[in-house]
N, C-alpha and C positions, 0 to 999 in steps of 0.2 A: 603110883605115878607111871604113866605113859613112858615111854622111852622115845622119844622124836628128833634124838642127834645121834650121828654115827662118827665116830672115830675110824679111819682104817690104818692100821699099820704093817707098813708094806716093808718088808726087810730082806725082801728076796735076790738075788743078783739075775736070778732066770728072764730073759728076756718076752718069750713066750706065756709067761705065768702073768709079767707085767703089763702083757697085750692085752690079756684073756680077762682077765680079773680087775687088779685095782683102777688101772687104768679106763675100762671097758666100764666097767659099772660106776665108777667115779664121774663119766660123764654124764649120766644120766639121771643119777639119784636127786638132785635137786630140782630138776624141769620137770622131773616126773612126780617129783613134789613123792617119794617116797620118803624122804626124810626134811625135817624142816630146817636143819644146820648139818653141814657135812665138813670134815675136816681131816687130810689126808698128811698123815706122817710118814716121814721117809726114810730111814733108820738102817744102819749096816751096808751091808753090799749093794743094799740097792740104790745106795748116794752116787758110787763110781756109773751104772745103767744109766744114772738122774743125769751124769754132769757129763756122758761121752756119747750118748747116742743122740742124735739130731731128730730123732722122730720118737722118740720118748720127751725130749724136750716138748716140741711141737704139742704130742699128747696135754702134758700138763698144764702146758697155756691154754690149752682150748679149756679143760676142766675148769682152772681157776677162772674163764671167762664169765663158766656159768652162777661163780658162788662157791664154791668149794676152796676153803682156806688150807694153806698149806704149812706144814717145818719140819725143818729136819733135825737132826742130834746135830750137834756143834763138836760134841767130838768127833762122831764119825767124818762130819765133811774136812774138820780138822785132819785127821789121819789118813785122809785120800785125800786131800789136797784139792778140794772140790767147794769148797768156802765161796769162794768168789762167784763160780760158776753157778750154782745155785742162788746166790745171791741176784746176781743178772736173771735170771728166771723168774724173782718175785718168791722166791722161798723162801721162809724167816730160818735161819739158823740161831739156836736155841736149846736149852738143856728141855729134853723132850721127855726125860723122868718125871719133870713136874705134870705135865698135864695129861700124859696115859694115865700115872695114879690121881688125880684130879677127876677124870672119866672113869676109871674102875671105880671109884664110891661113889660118883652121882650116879644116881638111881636114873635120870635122864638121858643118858647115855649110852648107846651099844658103841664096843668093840669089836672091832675084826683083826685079826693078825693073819700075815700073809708072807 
């Protein structure tokens, strides 16, 4: 089987990393039709980056404009206090154990961790 969905799990707090990267290639990977489902997780420190910087927000609206689905761990936004803020963004908040091991065994699937 083909792999034709990307998972990225972004968990990094660096701001630079999240420019460069999940961010950066998250906007593209569906226009550009390299992958056919794309879906960007948000996990750890990188929830507090998600819920206070205004032009990481910004970033992820435009992402999710093009198709690219998003969640974050429910506990972490839990534990930075970042629940609602994300929420206002159109990010599902959600136990996000389930569907990283959901993608590790579908053969359909790549992972990225970041």
């Amino acid at each position: 089987m083909k792999k034709n969905k990307l998972l990225i799990v972004w968990s990094s707090q660096d701001r630079e990393v999240a420019m460069k990267l999940p961010l950066l290639y998250g906007s593209v990977i569906l226009e550009r039709a390299y992958w056919e489902e794309a879906h960007l997780m948000i996990w750890g420190p990188s929830i507090k980056l998600a819920a206070q910087d205004p032009e990481i927000q910004e970033r992820l609206k435009q992402i999710q404009a093009t198709g690219v689905t998003m969640s974050a761990c429910i506990v972490c936004t839990d534990d930075y206090g970042a629940t609602e803020a994300l929420k206002e963004l159109g990010i599902e908040n959600t136990h996000t154990g389930e569907m990283l091991t959901h993608c590790l065994k579908d053969e359909s699937w790549a992972v990225m961790t970041i």
